[in-house]
C-alpha positions in Angstrom: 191.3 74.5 114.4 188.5 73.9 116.7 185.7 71.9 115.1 182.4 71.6 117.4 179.6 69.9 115.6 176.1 70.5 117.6 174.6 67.0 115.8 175.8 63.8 117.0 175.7 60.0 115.3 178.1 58.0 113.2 179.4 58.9 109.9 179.8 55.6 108.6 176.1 54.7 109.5 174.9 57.7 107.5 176.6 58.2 104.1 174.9 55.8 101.8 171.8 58.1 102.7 174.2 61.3 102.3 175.4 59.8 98.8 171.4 59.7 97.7 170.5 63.0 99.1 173.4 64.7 97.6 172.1 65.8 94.4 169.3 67.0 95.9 171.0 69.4 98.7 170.9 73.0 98.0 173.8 75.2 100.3 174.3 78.7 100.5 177.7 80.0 101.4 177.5 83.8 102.9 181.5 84.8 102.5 182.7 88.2 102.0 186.7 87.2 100.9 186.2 85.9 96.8 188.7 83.8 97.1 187.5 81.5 100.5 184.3 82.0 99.0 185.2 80.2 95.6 187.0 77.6 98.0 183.7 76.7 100.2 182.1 76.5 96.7 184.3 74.0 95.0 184.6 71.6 97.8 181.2 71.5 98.7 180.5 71.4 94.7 182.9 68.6 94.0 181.2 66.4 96.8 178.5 66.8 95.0 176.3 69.3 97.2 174.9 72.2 95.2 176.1 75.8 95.9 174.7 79.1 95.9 177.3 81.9 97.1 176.8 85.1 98.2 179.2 87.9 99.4 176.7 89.6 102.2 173.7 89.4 104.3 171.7 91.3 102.0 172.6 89.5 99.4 171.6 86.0 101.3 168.5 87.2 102.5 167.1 88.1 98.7 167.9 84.9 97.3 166.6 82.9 99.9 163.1 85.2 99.3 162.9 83.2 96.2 165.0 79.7 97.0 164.8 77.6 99.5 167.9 75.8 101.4 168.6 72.9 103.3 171.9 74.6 104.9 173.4 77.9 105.0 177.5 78.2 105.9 177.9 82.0 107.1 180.9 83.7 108.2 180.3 85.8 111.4 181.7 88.9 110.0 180.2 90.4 106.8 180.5 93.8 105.5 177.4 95.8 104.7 174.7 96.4 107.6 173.5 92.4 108.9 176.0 90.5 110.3 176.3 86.7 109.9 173.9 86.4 113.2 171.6 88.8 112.0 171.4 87.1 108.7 171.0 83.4 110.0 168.3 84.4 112.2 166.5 86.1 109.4 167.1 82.9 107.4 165.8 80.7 109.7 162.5 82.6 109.7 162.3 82.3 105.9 163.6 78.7 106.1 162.2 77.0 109.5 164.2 73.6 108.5 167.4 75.1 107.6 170.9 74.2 109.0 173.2 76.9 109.9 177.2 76.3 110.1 178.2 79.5 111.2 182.1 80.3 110.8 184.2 82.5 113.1 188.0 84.1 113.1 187.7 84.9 116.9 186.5 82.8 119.8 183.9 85.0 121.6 181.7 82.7 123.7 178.7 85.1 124.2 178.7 84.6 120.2 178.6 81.3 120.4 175.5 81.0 122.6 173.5 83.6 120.6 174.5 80.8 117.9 173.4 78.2 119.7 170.4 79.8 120.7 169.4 80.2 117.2 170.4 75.8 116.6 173.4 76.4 114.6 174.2 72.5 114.0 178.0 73.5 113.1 180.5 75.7 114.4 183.5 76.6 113.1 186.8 78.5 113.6 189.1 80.0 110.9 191.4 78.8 109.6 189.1 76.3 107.6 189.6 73.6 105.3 187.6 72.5 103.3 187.7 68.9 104.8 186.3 70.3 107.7 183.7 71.9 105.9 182.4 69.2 103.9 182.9 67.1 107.0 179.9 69.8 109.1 177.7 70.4 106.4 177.8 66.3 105.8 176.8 66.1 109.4 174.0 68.6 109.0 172.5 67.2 106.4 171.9 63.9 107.4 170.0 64.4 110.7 167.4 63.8 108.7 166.3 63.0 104.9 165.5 66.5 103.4 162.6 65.2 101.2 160.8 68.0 99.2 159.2 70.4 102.5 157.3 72.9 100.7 153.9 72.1 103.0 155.9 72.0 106.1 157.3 75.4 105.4 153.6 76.6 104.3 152.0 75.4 108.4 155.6 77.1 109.5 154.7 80.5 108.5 151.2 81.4 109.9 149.7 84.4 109.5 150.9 85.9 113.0 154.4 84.7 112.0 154.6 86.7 108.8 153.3 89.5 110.7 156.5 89.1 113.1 158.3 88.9 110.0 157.1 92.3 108.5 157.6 93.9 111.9 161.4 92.2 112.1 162.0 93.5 108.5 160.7 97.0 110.1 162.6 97.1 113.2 166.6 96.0 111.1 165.3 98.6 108.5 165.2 101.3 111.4 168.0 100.6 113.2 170.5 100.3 109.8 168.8 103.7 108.6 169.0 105.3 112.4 165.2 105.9 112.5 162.8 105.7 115.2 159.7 105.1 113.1 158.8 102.4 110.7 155.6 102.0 108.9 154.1 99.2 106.2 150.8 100.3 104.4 149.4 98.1 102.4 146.6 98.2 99.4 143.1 97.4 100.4 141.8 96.2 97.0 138.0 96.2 98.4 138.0 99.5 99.9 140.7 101.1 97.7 142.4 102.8 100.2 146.2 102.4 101.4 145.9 101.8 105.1 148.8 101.8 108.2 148.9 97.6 108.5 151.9 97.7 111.0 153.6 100.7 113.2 157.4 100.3 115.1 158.8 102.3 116.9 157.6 105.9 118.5 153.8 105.9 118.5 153.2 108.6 115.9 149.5 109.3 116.5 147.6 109.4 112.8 149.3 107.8 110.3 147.8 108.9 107.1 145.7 106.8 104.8 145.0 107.6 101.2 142.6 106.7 98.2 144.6 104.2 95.9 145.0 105.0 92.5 146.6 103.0 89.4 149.2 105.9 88.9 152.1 107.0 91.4 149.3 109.5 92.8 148.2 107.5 95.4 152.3 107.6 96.8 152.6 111.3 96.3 149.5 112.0 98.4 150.9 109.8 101.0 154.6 111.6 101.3 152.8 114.7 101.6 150.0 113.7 104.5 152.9 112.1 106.0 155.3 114.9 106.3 152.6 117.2 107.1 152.0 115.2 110.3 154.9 113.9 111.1 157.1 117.3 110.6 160.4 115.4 110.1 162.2 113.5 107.5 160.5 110.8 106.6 161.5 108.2 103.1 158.0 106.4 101.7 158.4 104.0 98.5 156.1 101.4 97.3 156.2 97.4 97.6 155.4 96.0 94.0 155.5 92.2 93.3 156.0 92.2 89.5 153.6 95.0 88.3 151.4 94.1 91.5 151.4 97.2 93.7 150.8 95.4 97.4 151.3 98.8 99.6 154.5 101.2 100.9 157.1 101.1 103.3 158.2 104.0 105.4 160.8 105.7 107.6 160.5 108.4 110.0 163.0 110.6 112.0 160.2 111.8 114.6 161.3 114.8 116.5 165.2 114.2 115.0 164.5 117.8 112.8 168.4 118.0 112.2 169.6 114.5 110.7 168.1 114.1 106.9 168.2 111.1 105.0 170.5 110.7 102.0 170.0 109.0 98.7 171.8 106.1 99.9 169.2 105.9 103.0 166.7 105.7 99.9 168.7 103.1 97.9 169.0 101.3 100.5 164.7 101.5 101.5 164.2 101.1 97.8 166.1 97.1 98.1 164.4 96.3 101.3 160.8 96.8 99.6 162.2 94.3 97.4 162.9 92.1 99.6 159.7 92.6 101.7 157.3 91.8 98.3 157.1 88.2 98.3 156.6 88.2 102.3 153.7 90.6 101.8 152.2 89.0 99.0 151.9 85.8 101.2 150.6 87.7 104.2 147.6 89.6 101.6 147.2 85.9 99.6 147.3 83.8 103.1 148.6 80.0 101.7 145.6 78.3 103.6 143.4 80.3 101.6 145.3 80.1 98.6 145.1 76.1 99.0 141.5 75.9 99.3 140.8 78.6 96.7 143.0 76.5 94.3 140.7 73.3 95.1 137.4 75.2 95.0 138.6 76.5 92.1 139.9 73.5 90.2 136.4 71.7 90.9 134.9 75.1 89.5 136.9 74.9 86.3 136.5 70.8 85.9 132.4 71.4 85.8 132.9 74.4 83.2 135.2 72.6 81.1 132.9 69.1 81.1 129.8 71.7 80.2 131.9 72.7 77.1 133.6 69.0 76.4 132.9 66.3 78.8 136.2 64.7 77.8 137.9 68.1 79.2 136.1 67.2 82.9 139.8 67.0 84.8 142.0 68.7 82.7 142.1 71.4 85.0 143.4 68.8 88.0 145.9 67.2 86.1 147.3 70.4 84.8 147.7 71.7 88.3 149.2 68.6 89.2 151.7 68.8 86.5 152.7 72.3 86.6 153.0 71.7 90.1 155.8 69.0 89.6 157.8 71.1 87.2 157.8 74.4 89.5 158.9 72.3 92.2 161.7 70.7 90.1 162.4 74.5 88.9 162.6 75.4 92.8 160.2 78.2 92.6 159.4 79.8 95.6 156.6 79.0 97.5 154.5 82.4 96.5 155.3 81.7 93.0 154.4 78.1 93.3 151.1 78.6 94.2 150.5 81.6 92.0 151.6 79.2 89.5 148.4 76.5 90.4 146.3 79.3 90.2 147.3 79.7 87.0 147.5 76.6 85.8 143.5 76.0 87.0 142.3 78.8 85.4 144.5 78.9 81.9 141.4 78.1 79.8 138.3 80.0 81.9 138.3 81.7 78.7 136.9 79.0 76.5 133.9 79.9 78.5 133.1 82.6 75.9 133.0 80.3 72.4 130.7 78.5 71.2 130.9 74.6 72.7 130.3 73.2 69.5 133.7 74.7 68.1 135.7 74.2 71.4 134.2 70.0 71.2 134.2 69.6 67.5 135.7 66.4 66.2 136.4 67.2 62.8 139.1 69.9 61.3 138.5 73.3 62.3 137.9 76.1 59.3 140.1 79.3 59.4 137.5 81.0 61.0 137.6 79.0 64.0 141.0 78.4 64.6 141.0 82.4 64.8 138.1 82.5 67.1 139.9 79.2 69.5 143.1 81.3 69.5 141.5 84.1 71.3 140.4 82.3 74.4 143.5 83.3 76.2 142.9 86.7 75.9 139.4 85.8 77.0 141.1 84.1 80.1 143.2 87.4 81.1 140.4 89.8 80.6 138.3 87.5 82.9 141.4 87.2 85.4 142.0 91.0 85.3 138.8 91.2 87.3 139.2 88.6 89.9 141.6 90.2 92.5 143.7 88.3 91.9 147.6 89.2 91.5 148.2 90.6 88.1 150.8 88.3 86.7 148.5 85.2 86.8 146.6 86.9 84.1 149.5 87.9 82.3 151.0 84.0 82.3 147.3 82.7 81.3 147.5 85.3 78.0 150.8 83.8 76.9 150.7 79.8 77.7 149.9 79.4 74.1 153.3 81.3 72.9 156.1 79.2 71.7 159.7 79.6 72.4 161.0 79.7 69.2 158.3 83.1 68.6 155.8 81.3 66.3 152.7 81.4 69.3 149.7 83.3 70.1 148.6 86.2 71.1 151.8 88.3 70.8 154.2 86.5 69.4 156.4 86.4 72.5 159.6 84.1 72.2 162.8 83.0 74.7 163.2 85.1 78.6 160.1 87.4 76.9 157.8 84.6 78.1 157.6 84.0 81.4 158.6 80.7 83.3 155.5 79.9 84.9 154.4 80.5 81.6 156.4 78.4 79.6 155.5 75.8 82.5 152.0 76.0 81.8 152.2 75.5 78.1 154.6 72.4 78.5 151.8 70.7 80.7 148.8 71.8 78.9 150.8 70.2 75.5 151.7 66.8 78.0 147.6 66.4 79.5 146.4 66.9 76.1 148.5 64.3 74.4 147.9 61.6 77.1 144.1 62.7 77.1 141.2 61.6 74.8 139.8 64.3 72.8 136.7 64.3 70.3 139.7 65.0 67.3 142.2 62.5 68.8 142.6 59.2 70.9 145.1 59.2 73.6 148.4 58.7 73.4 150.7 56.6 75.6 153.1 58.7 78.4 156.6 57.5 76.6 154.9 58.5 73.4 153.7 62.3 74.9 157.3 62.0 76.4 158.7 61.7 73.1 157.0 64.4 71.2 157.4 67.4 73.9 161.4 66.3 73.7 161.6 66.9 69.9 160.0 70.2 70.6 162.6 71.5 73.1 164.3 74.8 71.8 161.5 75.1 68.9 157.9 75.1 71.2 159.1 74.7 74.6 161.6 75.9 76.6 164.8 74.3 77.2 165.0 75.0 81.1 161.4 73.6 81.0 162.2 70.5 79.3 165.6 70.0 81.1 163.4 70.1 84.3 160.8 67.7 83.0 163.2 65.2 81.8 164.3 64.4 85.4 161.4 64.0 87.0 159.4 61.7 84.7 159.0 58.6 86.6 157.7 60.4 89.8 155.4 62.7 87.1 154.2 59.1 85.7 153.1 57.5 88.9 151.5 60.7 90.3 149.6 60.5 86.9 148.7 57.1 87.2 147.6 57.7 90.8 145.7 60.8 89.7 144.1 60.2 86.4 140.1 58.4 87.3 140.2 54.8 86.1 137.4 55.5 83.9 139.5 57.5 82.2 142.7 54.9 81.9 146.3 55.9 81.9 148.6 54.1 79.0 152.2 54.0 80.6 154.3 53.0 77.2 153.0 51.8 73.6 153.6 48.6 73.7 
């Protein structure tokens, strides 16, 4: 068995850091055969790496649209249409930092330097064991400490580089469908029009564009423009993020009048929009913007909430910041990350519409306005509806006051029928509010807060939430600390 590791150093020097990192270090084994597959996943599992495992390409290249990984073992050969090459450099464009161990049952050297090209950091020919392959993905990992990379993937993927993204998506789309034309519209929300953003392949003069409507209209119109013109087989379907429609993705057979697609052609086209949503979204919602629209935003909220309770000034900061530390600790993906800031910034916009003196008011509040406080997040979504922004943000703002076990508000929403960024939000609105002075209440100390949100866990909150929280409550307390104005204090424990 030949082992050639692309990294070099000592072992010995590195393994205390290995032994911290560990828990920490996410893998992905792409391996067809169950049974080798459940091998990789034990071994690396009982060295105490954790393992995602996969059986294809296609399969990888989803998960990793929504997870990020420090090192992905592929075998070579894969069924299904993206080979182990194919998928690692596909990978390595979602994941800039990622390690690649590639496997192989057959020594082929022009292989090997399309591997190396890519900076595989392990190579490895079958048969395996799994010393061996604890042994390379050791050595991959500890070229460096992983650390949490989130902003260095953000600088990674520019604006031109999603776009080559989109266009490489495009260009494997055509050639595992056998079509010579490939075509992403997207939805202008200003103009209201679904425009051509990117064409591949044979320049097809006129590429419709069409009005865009709230119903499947809009995609009907544009089939029908589209074969007029085109006068071939041509597949369109649309790219929706959640309910968020972003645009369409198409195939063409230009001037090929006697080869038809089939339904698994559309299957097939159907996955791929999928997998092309969260790319998209990024690319419509660039990350720089997103970042400063999150801080202009923030500042924007602080000085509405100090107008309506002074002591309310940087609830909106510390929110973010909190929310931010349990989607990281959930490893949401970077699109969801920030659409979950967003939210958490803007949760209570709605308050904007009650009367200050009832939002501020010291003393018990009657009936009447509980009722009219527990309608400020459907003030929030109807004022989020508006804003351009992606759908979903408005929908996690109307339930952050629902409760896991079903008793909440508006809708009474309970378990997986509340979403995660929205269970996220309501465990960090709960934590700033307890650690915060209010008119009704003095602040309490962070074990105390702590304490309280545990007992709540399967009853208020969710227990994935609170799982997540639980393990990152030092680092939460000293960015806290950091965070929170003097003026304001922080109490670390209650004695």
């Amino acid at each position: 068995m030949r082992h050639l590791s692309i990294l070099e150093g000592s072992k010995g020097g590195v393994l205390a850091v290995i032994k911290e990192q560990l828990p920490q270090i996410l893998i992905l084994v792409v391996e067809d055969e169950d049974k080798v597959n459940r091998l990789y996943g034990q071994a690396l599992e009982q060295s105490g790496f954790s393992v995602h495992q996969v059986r294809t390409g296609e399969e990888a290249i989803e998960v990793a649209l929504h997870q990020t990984f420090d090192v992905a073992v592929i075998d070579l050969r894969l069924p299904g249409k993206l080979d182990g090459l194919t998928t690692l450099r596909v990978l390595k464009i979602l994941m800039p930092e990622l390690k690649g161990i590639v496997i192989t049952g057959y020594g082929n050297r022009g292989v090997l330097i399309e591997a190396l090209k890519l900076g595989v950091d392990g190579w490895l020919e079958k048969p395996v064991t799994v010393n061996d392959l604890v042994e390379a993905v050791k050595e991959a990992v500890s070229s460096e400490s992983r650390g949490i990379h989130h902003q260095q993937e953000l600088q990674a993927l520019s604006s031109s580089d999603k776009s080559a993204l989109l266009k490489l998506f495009l260009q494997m789309l055509m050639a595992t469908t056998v079509s010579n034309v490939g075509i992403l519209w997207v939805v202008d929300n200003l103009s209201g029009v679904v425009f051509p953003q990117i064409v591949v392949g044979e320049q097809v003069s006129i590429i419709p564009s069409v009005p865009y409507k709230s119903s499947d209209e809009w995609l009907t119109e544009l089939r029908t423009k589209l074969s007029e013109r085109i006068a071939s087989s041509c597949l369109i379907v649309p790219i929706k993020w959640q309910r968020e429609t972003l645009g369409a993705v198409g195939l063409c057979r230009y001037r090929l009048h006697n080869l038809f697609y089939s339904q698994s052609d559309l299957n097939y086209l159907e996955r791929f929009a999928e997998w092309l949503a969260p790319i998209l979204l990024s690319w419509l919602y660039p990350m720089e913007i997103l970042t400063n629209l999150t801080t202009i935003l923030e500042t924007m909220a602080g000085l509405l909430h100090s107008k309506i309770d002074p002591t309310e000034k940087n609830h909106p900061r510390r929110l973010r910041l909190i929310a931010q530390k349990l989607g990281k600790a959930l490893n949401l993906s970077l699109h969801r990350l920030f659409l979950l800031e967003l939210a958490a910034t803007l949760h209570d916009v709605g308050k904007l519409y009650l009367p200050s003196h009832i939002v501020s008011k010291p003393d018990k509040l009657t009936d009447e306005e509980r009722e009219l406080i527990r309608k400020h997040p459907l003030y929030s979504e109807q004022l989020l509806q508006n804003s351009g922004l992606p759908e979903n943000i408005a929908l996690w703002v109307r339930w952050h006051h629902e409760r896991y076990d079903g008793n909440g508000y508006p809708d009474q929403r309970s378990f997986d029928e509340i979403p995660l960024e929205a269970q996220i939000i309501a465990v960090a609105e709960t934590l700033d509010t307890l650690l915060s002075e209010r008119p009704y209440k003095p602040p309490l100390s962070f074990d105390e807060a702590i304490e309280i949100i545990r007992q709540e866990r399967g009853k208020q909150f969710s227990p994935t939430v609170i799982d997540a929280l639980e393990k990152i409550t030092d680092e939460l307390m000293q960015a806290l600390r950091t965070d929170v104005p003097k003026s304001e204090g922080f109490i670390t424990s209650s004695e």
